[in-house]
C-alpha positions as CSV (number, residue, x, y, z in Angstrom):
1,X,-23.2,15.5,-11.1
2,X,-22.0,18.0,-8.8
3,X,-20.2,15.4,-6.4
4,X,-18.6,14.1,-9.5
5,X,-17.2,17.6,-10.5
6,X,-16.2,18.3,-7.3
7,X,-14.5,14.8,-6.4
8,X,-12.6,16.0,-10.1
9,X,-11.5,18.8,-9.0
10,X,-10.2,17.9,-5.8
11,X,-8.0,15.1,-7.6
12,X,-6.7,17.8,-9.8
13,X,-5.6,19.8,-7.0
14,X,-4.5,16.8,-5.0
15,X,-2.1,15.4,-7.7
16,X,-0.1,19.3,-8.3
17,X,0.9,19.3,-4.7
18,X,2.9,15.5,-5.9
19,X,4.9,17.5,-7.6
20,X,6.3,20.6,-5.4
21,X,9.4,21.6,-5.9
22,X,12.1,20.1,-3.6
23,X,16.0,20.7,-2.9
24,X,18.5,20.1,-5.7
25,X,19.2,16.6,-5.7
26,X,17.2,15.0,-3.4
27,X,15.5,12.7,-5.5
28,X,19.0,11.1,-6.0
29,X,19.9,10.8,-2.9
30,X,16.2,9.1,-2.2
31,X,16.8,6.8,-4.8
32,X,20.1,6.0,-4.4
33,X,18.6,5.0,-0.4
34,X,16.0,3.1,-1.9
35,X,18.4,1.1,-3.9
36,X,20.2,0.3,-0.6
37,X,17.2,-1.0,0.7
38,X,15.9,-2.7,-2.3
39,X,18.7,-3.5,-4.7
40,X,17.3,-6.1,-6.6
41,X,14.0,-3.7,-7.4
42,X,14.6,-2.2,-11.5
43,X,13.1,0.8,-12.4
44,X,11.4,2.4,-9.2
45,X,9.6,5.2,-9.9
46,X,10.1,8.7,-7.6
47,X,7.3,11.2,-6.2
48,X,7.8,14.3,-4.5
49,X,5.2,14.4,-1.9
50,X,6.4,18.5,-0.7
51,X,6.9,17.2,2.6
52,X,8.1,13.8,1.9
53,X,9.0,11.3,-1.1
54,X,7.4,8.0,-2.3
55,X,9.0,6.0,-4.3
56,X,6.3,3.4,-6.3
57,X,7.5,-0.2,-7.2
58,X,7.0,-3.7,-9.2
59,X,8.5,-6.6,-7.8
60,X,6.5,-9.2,-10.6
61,X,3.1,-9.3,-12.2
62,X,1.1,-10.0,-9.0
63,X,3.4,-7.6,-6.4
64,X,4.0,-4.1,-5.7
65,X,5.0,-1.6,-3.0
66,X,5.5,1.9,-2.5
67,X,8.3,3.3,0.3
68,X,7.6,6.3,2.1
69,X,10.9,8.4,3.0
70,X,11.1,11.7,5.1
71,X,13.3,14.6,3.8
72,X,16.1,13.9,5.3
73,X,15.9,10.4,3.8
74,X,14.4,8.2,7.0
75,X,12.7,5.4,5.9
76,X,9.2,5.8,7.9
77,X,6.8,3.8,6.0
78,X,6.2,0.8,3.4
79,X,3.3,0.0,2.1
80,X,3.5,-3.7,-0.2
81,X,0.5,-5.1,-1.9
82,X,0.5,-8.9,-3.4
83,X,-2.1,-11.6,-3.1
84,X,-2.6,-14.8,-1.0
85,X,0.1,-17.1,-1.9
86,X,2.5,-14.0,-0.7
87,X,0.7,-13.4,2.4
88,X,2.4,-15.0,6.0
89,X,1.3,-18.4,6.3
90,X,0.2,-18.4,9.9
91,X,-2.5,-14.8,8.5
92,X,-3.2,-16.7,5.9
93,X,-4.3,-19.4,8.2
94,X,-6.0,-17.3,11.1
95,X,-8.1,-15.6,7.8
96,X,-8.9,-19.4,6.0
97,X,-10.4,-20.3,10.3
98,X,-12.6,-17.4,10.5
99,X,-13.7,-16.8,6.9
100,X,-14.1,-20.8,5.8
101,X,-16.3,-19.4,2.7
102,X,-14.6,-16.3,1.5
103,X,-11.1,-16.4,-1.2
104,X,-8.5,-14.1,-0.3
105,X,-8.3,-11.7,-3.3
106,X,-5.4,-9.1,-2.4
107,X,-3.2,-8.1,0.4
108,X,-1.7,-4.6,1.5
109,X,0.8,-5.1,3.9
110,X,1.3,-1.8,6.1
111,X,4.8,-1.0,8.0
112,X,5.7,1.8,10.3
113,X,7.4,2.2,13.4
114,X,4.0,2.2,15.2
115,X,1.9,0.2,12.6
116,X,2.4,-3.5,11.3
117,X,-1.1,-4.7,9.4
118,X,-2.8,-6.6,6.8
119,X,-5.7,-5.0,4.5
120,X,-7.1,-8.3,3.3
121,X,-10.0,-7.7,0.9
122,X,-11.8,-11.1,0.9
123,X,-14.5,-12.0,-1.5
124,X,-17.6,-14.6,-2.5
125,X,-20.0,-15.0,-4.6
126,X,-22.0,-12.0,-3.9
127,X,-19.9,-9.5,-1.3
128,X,-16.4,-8.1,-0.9
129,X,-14.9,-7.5,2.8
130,X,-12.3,-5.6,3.9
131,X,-10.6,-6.9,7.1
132,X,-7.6,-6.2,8.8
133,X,-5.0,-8.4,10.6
134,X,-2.2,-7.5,13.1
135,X,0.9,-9.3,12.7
136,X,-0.4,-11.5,16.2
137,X,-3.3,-12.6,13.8
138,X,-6.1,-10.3,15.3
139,X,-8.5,-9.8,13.0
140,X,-11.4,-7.4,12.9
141,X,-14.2,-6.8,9.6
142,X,-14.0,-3.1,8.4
143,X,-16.5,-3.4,5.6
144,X,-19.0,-5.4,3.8
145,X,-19.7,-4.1,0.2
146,X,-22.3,-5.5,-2.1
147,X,-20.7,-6.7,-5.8
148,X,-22.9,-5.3,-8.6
């Protein structure tokens, strides 16, 4: 109980520090970038992070993304997540050789200037695994957890 309290808590205090006070305008001029970037994206939704800004998205039903921008309104990281029929054919492939048995059940694509991977969380009848992919088709297991 007390874990649960605590864990509580710590969300609590986590989610006031999303939104700190920033300089007049900025979220504008974030905005107005991501729309740049994204124009055919309707109603993105802004965060002020303090020391950065996030700025949450629906593309359709079965895709989303979130863009992470730096104050002074540098791009530096994009996080998309979707399912298998989105996911790069030749991943999708190097996953389907290696894990024959398993269904591809959702995607995070990660994008920075020093990171390009896929979270694929894979699942059967029993487990769920979380593996990750570079975009040379690497792939390494990260977890194995039991379905209840």
């Amino acid at each position: 109980m007390k874990k649960i309290i605590f864990l509580c808590m710590l969300t609590v205090m986590s989610s006031a520090s999303i939104f700190a006070i920033s300089e007049p305008g900025a979220s504008e001029r974030i905005l107005k970038l991501f729309h740049q970037d994204f124009p055919k994206i309707e109603k993105p939704v802004f965060y002020d992070l303090g020391d950065s800004y996030m700025v949450y998205y629906k593309k359709n039903d079965s895709s989303s993304g979130r863009v992470y921008y730096d104050t002074k309104g540098a791009m530096v990281k994009t996080l998309k997540y979707y399912g298998e029929s989105e996911l790069d054919p030749f991943i999708r492939g190097k996953v389907a050789d290696k894990y024959t048995d398993k269904k591809i059940f959702g995607v995070t694509e990660v994008l920075s200037d020093d990171e390009h991977s896929y979270n694929i969380v894979l699942e059967d009848a029993k487990y769920w695994y979380t593996i990750v992919s570079d975009e040379t088709g690497s792939i390494r297991r990260v977890s194995k957890l039991k379905k209840t």
